[in-house]
C-alpha positions in Angstrom: -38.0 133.6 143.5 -37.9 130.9 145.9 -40.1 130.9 148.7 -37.2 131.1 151.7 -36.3 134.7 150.1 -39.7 135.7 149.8 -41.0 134.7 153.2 -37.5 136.2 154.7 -38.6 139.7 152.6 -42.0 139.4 154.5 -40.5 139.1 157.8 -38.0 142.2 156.4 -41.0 144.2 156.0 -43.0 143.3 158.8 -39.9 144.1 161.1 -39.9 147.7 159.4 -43.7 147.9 160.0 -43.5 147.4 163.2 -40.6 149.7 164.0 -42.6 152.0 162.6 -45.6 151.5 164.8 -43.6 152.6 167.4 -41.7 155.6 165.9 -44.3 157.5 163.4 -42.0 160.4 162.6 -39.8 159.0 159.9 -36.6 161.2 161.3 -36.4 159.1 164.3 -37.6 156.3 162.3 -34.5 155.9 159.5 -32.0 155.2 162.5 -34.0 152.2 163.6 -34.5 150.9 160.2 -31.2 150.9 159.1 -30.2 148.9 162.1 -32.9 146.6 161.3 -31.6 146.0 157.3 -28.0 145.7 159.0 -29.2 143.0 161.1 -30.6 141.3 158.2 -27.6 141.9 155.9 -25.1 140.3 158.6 -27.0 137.3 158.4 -27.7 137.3 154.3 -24.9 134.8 153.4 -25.9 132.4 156.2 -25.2 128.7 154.5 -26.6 126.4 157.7 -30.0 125.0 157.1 -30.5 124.8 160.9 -28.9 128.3 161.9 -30.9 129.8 159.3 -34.3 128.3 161.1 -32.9 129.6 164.2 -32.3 132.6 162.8 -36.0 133.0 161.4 -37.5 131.5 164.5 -35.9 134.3 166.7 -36.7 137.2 164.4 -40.5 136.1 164.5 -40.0 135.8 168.5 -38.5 139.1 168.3 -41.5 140.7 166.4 -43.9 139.0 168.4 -42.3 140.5 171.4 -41.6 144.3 170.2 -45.2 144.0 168.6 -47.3 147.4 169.3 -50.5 147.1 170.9 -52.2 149.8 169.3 -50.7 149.7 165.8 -50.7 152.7 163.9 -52.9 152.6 160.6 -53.6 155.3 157.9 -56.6 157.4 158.7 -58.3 156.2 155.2 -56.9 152.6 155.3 -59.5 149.9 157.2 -59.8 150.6 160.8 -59.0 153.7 159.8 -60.7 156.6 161.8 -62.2 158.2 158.5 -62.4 154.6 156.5 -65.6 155.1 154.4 -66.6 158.0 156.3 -68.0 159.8 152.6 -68.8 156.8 151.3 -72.1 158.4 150.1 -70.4 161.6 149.0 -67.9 159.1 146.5 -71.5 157.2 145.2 -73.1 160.0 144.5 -69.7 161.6 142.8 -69.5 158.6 140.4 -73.5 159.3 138.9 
């Protein structure tokens, strides 16, 4: 896989993450993100070396801009609210 495709799938994903920061229930979620791959797929056979880098440059902009400032994170993940919260319960579990 060449690097282009896999930084492009990166900004793909991170453009779904951050939808998703701002809509948590995945019901009103699904609209968004299929707009999102649309977008993405309009521009997939995209030939020009320079529109491309415009293309990338603005999508970055864009999730710059549309960036949540308190993005959501799974309770258990880090920065979780309960991230090793029984940490001793799990040590003492593995003994």
């Amino acid at each position: 896989m060449s690097a282009h495709r896999s930084y492009v799938r990166s900004l793909y994903k991170k453009a779904l993450n951050t939808s998703l920061d701002w809509y948590p229930n995945r019901l009103q979620w699904r609209p968004v993100a299929l707009q999102i791959r649309a977008e993405f797929e309009a521009n997939r056979g995209e030939s020009s070396p320079v529109r491309v880098q415009q293309l990338l440059r603005e999508t970055e902009d864009a999730l710059e801009e549309y960036r949540h400032p308190l993005p959501y994170k799974y309770m258990t993940a880090p920065g979780g609210t309960k991230y090793e919260r029984n940490l001793w319960f799990e040590d003492n579990m593995t003994r």
